[in-house]
Structure formats: C-alpha cells, structure tokens
KOLMARFI-513161 format. One record per residue (C-alpha): z, x, y. Coordinates in steps of 0.02 Angstrom, whole numbers, padded with zeros to 5 digits, always signed. Each point is the difference from the previous one (the first is absolute). Layout:
// residues N
ZXY/...
END
This chain:
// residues 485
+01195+03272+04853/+00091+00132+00095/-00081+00162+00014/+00070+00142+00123/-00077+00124+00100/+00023+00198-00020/+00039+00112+00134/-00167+00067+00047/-00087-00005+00189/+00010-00175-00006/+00129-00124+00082/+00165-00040-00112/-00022-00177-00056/+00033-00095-00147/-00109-00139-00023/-00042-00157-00100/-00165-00021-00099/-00045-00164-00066/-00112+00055-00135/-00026-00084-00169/+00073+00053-00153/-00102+00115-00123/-00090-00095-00143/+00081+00103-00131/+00162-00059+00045/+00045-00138-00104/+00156-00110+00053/-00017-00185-00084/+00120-00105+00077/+00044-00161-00106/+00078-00155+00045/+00138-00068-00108/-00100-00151-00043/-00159+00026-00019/-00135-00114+00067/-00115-00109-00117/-00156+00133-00067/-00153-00069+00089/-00171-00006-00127/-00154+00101+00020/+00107+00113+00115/+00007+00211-00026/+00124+00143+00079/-00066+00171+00011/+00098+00160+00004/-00109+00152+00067/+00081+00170-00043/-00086+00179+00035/-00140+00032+00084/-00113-00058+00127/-00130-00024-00133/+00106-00104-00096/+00002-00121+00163/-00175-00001-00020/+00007-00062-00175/+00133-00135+00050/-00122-00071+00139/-00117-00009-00178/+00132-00090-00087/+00039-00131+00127/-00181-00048+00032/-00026-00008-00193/+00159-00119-00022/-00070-00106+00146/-00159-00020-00067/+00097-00081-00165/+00084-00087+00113/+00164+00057+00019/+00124+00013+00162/+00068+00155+00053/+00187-00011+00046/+00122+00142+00102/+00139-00085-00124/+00006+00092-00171/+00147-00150-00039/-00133-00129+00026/-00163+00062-00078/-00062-00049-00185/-00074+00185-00018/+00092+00151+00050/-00133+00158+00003/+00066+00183+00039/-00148+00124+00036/+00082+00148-00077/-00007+00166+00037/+00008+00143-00145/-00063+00166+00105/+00174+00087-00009/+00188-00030-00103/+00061-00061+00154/-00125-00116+00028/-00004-00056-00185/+00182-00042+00028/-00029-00097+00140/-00124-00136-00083/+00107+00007-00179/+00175-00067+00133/-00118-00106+00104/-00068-00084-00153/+00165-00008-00073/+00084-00072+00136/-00131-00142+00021/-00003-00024-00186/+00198-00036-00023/-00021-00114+00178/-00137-00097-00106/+00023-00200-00024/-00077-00071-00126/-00176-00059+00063/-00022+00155+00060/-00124+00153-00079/+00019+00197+00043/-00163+00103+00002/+00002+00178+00028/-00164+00052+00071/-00055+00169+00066/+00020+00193-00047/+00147+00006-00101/-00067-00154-00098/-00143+00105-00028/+00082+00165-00103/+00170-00060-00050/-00036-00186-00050/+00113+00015-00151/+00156+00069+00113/-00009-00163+00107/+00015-00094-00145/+00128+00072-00061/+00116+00043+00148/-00040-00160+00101/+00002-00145-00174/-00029-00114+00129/-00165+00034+00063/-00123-00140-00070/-00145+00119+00023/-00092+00189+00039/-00171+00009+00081/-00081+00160+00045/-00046+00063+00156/-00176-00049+00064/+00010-00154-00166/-00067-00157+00134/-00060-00063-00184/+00177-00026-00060/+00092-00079+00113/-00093-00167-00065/+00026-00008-00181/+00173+00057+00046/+00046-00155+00105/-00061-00107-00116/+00097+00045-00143/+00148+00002+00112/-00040-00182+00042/-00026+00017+00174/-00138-00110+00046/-00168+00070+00081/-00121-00082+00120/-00143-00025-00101/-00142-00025+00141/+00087+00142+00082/-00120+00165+00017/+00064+00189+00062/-00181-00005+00100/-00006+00220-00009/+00168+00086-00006/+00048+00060+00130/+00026-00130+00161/+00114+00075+00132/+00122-00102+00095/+00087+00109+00126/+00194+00000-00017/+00069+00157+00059/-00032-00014+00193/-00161+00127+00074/-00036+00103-00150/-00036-00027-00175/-00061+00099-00159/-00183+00027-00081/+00013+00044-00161/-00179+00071-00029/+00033+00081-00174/+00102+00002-00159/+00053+00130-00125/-00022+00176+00004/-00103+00124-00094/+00119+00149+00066/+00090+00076-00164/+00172+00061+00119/+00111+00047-00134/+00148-00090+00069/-00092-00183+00040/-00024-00107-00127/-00107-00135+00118/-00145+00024-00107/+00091-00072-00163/+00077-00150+00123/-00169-00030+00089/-00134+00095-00082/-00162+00084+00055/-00052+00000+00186/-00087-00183+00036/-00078-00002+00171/-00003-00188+00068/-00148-00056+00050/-00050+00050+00199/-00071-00198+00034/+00190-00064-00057/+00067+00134+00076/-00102-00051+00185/+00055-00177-00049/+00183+00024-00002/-00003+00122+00157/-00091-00148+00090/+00137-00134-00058/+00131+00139+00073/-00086+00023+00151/-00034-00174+00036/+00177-00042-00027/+00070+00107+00144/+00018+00163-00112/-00016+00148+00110/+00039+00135-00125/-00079+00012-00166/+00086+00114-00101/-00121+00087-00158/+00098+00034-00149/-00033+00028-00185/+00055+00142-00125/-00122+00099+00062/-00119-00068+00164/-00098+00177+00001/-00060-00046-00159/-00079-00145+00031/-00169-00031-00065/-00015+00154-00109/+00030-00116-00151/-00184-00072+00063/-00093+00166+00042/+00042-00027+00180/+00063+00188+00053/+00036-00073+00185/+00080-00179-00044/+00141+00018+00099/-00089+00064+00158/-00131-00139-00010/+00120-00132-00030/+00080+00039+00166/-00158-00010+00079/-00030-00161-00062/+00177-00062+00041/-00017+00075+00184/-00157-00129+00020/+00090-00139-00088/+00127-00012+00102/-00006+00105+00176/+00129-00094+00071/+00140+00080-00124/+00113+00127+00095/+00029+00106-00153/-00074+00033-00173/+00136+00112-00072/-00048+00097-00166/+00149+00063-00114/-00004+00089-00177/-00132+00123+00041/-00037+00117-00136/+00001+00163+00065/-00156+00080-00085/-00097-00165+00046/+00024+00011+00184/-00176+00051+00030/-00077+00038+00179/-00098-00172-00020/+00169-00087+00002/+00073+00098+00134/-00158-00010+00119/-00006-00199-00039/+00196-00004+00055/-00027+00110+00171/-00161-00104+00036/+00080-00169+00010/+00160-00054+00099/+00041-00157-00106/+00040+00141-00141/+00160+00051+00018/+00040+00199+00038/+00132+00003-00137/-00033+00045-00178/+00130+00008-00128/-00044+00130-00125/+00119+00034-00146/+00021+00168-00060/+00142+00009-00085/+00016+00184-00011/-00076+00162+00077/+00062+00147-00134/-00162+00008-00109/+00096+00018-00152/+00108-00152+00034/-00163-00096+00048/-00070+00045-00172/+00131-00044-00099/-00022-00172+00087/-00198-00004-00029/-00027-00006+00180/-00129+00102+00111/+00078+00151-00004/-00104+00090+00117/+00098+00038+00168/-00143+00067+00102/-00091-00183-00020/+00139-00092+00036/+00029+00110+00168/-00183-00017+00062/-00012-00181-00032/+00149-00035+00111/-00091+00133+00133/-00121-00099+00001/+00085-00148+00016/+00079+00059+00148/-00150+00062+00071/-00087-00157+00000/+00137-00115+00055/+00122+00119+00114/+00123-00143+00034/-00003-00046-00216/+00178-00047-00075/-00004+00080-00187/+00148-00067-00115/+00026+00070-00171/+00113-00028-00174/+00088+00151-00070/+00081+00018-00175/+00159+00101-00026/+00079+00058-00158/-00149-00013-00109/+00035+00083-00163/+00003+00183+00012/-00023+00017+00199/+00074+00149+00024/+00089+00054+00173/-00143+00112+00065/-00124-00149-00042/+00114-00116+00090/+00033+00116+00159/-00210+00012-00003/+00016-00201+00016/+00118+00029+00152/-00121+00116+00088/-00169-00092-00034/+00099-00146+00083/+00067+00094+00157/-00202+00083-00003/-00086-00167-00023/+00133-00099+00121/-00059-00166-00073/+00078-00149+00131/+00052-00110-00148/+00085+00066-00163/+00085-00084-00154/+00066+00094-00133/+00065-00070-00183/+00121+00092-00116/-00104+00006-00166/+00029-00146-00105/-00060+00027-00201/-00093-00149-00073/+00021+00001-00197/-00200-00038-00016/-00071+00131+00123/-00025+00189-00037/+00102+00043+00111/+00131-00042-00096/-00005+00105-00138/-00020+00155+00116/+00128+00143-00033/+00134+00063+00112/+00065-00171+00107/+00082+00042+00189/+00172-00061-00011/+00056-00156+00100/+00095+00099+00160/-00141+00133+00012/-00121-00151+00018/+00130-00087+00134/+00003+00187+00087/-00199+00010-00005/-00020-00177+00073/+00136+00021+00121/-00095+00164+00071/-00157-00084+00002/+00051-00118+00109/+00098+00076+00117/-00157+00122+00028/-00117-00155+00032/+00158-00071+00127/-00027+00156+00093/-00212-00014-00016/+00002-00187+00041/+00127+00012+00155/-00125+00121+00071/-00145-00089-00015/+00075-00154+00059/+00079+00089+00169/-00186+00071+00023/-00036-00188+00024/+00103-00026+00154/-00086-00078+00151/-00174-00048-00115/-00048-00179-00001/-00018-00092-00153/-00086-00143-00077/+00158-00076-00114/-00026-00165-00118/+00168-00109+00057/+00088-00027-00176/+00177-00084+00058/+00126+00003+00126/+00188+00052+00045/+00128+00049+00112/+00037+00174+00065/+00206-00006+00052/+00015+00099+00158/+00182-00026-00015/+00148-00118-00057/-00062-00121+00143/-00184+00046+00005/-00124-00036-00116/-00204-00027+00029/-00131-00055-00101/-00166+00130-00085/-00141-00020-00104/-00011+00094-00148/-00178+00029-00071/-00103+00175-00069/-00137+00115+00081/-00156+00069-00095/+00112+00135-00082/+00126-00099-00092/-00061-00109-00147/+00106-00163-00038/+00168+00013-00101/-00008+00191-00019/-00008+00076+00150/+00096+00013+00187/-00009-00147+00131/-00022-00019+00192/+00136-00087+00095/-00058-00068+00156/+00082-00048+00169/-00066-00085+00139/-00055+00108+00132/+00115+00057+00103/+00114+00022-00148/+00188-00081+00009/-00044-00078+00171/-00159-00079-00065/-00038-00141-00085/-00105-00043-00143/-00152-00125+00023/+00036-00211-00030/-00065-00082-00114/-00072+00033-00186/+00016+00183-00048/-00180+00075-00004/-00063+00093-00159/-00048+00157+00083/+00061+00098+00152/-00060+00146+00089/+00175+00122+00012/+00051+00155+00111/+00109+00092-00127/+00143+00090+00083/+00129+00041-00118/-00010+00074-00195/+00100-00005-00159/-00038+00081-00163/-00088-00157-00059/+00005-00110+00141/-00100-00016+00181/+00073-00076+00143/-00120-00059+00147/+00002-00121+00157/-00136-00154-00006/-00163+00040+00117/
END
C-alpha cells in the first residue's frame, strides 16, 4: 500500500505501509483446479462492522463445538458462510455480489449460508437474487445454524457442546472487540437496526468479565466496548448506571489492560456517573465516540434524535472538563431529506464550535423499510456530494490543528504493523505503525514511528513489541509522526 504525504510542516517523504487489507474488501482468488473439498470444514466471510466480527468469533466457536474445521480457503471448505451486512444500499450490495460470487464458484459438495443483518430483513431478496444460496439465518439465530447443517447433510459432532457462547480466541494482534449488548430500543427514523436485531439485550456482566479475562489473558491490551448503543446498557434491567458500573467491574477484572475504549455513546445517556467513572480510572480510555448525527434541531427531529442543542453542548463541557486531554469522535449525516442550506451551514458551525478530533460524515442513504424513507422533499445526489465534501474539508482543517498541537508530547502507542519510510530512490528505513489513545482501530488516524534519532537511527532487534512510548514530531490531517523513546 502506497500512501503519500501532503505538504504540511512535515518532511517530504513518500513511504511504504505494510498494513492489512480492510475486511470489507472482498477479492477471492481461485485456482484453476480446485483442490479436493475437505469434510467438517467452514469459510467465513465477515462484511460491515466491527460488531459483525464479534458475531463471526460466535460463529466459529459454535461450528467448532459441532466439530467442524475452519479453513482461509473458500475453494476447499464444505460450508461457505457470509456474515452479511444490510445497514445501507451500498452495503446491501456488497453481501448480494459477495454471496453471488461464492455461490456461482460453488462445487457440488458444497452449501451457501447467508447469515447476519441482511439475512435478517430481506431474506426473500437473497433468495431470489443469489438462487444459489442453500440457506438464510438471522442475525443473533445460534439456534439455527444446527437444524440447518443437518438438512444440508453436513455431519455434526454429536458429543460436541458450545460450553456458553461466547469463547474468545484472539486473532487480530493487541486489541479485540466486546460486544456487551445487542439491538437497540432507539426509534432513529433512518435505522432500521431494530427490525434486523430487535430490542436492546444487555449481555450478561459475569460473561461479559469472562470474555474480557480470556482477552486479557491472551495478550490483549486493548479491549474495545461496542454495541448499538453501550450508554444504554443495563436500562433494559432497571440498572440506570450499567454502563458506568460495568467499567468498574472490568477495571478490577483486568488492571493489567492498557485501554478499555467505549464507542456508540448515546448522547443523552452520557451521564456524570459515566464520565466521573472514565476520568477516575486510567485503564479507561480518554476517547469517547459519540454519534450525533446532526446539530440543526429541526433536522435532529425529523431523525427522532435528541434534539436539544444545549444538552448536547454541556455534556461534551463536561467531558472536557473532566478529562482535558479526551479525544471526542463523532458521525454526521448529510443530505437527509429536507435539510435545508441554513440547517446544513448550522452543521458546519456546530462542527468548527465543537472542534471534535475525529469526524465521519455519510451522504444520506434511504432504506425502503425505515421512516425515513417516506419523508418529503429528498436532497439531490450533487448537493449531498457538495455537503459531504464541505464537511470534510472543515474537519481536515479541525483535525490538522489538533494534531500539530501534539508536537513534542509523548505518547503511549499500541504497535499494530510495520513498514518502510523511502527517504529517497536509494534510501529507505524501516517504522512501526500502531495508534495512541485518540484514534480507535480501522476508523481513525495512525502514528508512524522512527527510531530515535530519526533517519540516522535505528529501530530495536528482535520481535516488534506491542506497545511503545513515542515523541510525536510531525502532523498530518489524520496521521502522527513520532521518534521511539
């Protein structure tokens, strides 16, 4: 992967990165003859988001309790298993070509099963655009995979046992999900996660301790919290404070973590509990991603969102007040049906006001079962592309700034991979490429590190460590630069 550098107060390099390629990109490379399809043997295809990796750990454990292998081959495997994803058109797309293109690649022997999100609303359009698919189980179904199986003939372990869904097995180097919820109870007029998923279902804190000790024990060192909504967590019980106690409780499980990292905060349920539990402990992560998709009230209402500007404002005061140093990332929508310019300049300067230090923005995307879709007076196409384009060259301006106010701080940074910076034609060194507490995995900036000393140095021999401690001394709009301690 080639990536260049911009012509900012940083040296002119190019460089090389090896880094791996995204999960949602799916190449399937084929031999011309295909190897003989081992038995009891599974392929799994995880598309969209980090939750859905969560579910695929689920998957894999539950296939190896019955007995079956897992296999990197797709060519190879009796079962082929795509984890769809159905949250947007373009992600719909994805899973109907990925299923398709595994389904016309299918030997006979083999069985398609499309699992996940999509399976879960559009179970008749999978049929019918992918014939090939030998069946649909719904997201969160451990029940049917089975039944399934057997009536596909693939043969199941009968003494085999799951023994408590979930156990983790870390694969993706020092930091791994924890799922600690499912579903949503959130009526946003443009998600339709609650018909995919249902009602918010906290998971219970005791399995939750359990998996964070397998992840700890296992060399983890950042335990990322995710679900549709972690601020909600425990209100389906009574519990007003869930989240904020089951911090607590992970703190003492496992003090040897170097970050607990919570994302999908709901705004109105970051409480002062939560935020006094997160500036109390160092283990939890200053960083809180808190969608708010809008700030023009009228735009927030016609999403069913909080709406109320003023509580959105002192919550992040607060915030900041607590935990001075606190990296706040956030999710925008553009083009939502009948934004009007002055609701969309607002947008522009709540984000210049706020100056949040990680941003993503989405061009509206209609799905035909959500109320949103049957709102009047759609943006057009290029005044989306214009809106999103403008958002993000705003946040390029907020995000270079924050990062050059970084210069010459020291930094704890989890070591993720490693590359080459090219000095020039004839020079070329190796870095370490890894993320700080303000950039969560896969969606925010990294920090490139040199040995100290820079070009003249040299890196340590020997196994690449998992954490560093970094000088940073050069900024991008995304990126950090920094020289090893």
């Amino acid at each position: 992967m080639i990536l260049g550098r911009g012509a900012l107060n940083v040296p002119q390099w190019s460089y090389k990165v090896e880094i791996s390629v995204s999960r949602n990109t799916i190449k399937l490379d084929r031999p011309k003859r295909r190897p003989n399809i081992e038995g009891s043997s599974f392929y799994l295809l995880t598309l969209g988001c980090d939750k859905n990796t969560v579910d695929s750990e689920t998957i894999g454990q539950l296939l190896s309790s019955y007995g079956l292998r897992e296999t990197l081959k797709p060519e190879r495997a009796q079962l082929l298993i795509v984890n769809t994803c159905g949250f947007i058109d373009e992600a719909t797309r994805q899973s109907l070509d990925a299923l398709q293109e595994l389904a016309q690649s299918k030997e006979p022997g083999q069985a398609l099963i499309a699992f996940g999100c999509l399976a879960s609303r559009a179970s008749e359009l999978i049929k019918q655009e992918v014939p090939g698919v030998d069946g649909v189980i719904a997201a969160l179904n451990w029940d049917g995979f089975a039944p399934l199986l057997q009536e596909l003939g693939i043969e199941l372990d009968a003494n085999s046992t799951s023994d408590g869904l979930l156990r983790r097995k870390k694969k993706y180097g020092p930091t791994a999900y924890l799922k600690i919820s499912d579903g949503c109870d959130a009526k946003c007029a443009f998600c339709i996660i609650p018909q995919m998923k249902g009602k918010h279902q906290s998971r219970p804190t005791e399995t939750l301790l359990r998996e964070l000790r397998q992840l700890a024990d296992g060399g983890v060192r950042e335990v990322v919290v995710i679900g549709q909504d972690t601020t909600f967590y425990g209100r389906d019980l009574g519990e007003t404070e869930g989240t904020a106690t089951l911090l607590e409780k992970m703190v003492a499980t496992a003090p040897g973590l170097l970050w607990l990292r919570l994302m999908y905060a709901y705004p109105r349920f970051v409480s002062p509990k939560l935020i006094e539990t997160m500036a109390a402990h160092p283990q939890i992560a200053h960083y809180l991603d808190m969608p708010l998709q809008h700030a023009h009230k009228e735009t927030l209402r016609r999403m069913r969102r909080p709406s109320d500007q003023s509580e959105t404002r002192g919550t992040i005061a607060r915030l900041r007040a607590a935990m001075p140093d606190i990296a706040l990332r956030t999710t925008v929508i553009v083009g939502y049906p009948g934004e009007t310019e002055a609701e969309f300049q607002y947008l522009l300067e709540f984000i210049e006001e706020t100056a949040f230090d990680n941003l993503g923005a989405f061009k509206f995307s209609p799905q035909a079962s959500s109320p949103a879709a049957q709102l009047p007076h759609p943006v057009d196409e290029e005044t989306k592309e214009r809106r999103y384009e403008a958002v993000m060259l705003l946040q390029q301006k907020i995000a270079l700034k924050k990062n050059e106010g970084l210069i010459g701080r020291e930094l704890n940074v989890i070591v993720e991979g490693s590359g080459t910076i090219e000095y020039g034609p004839r020079e070329s060194r190796p870095i370490w490429v890894g993320r700080s507490y303000r950039s969560a995995p896969e969606v925010d900036g990294l920090v490139f590190i040199e040995p100290n000393g820079g070009r003249k140095g040299r890196l340590p021999d020997g196994a690449r460590p998992t954490q560093a401690q970094v000088k940073i001394t050069a900024a991008t709009e995304y990126d950090l630069w920094g020289q090893l301690i």
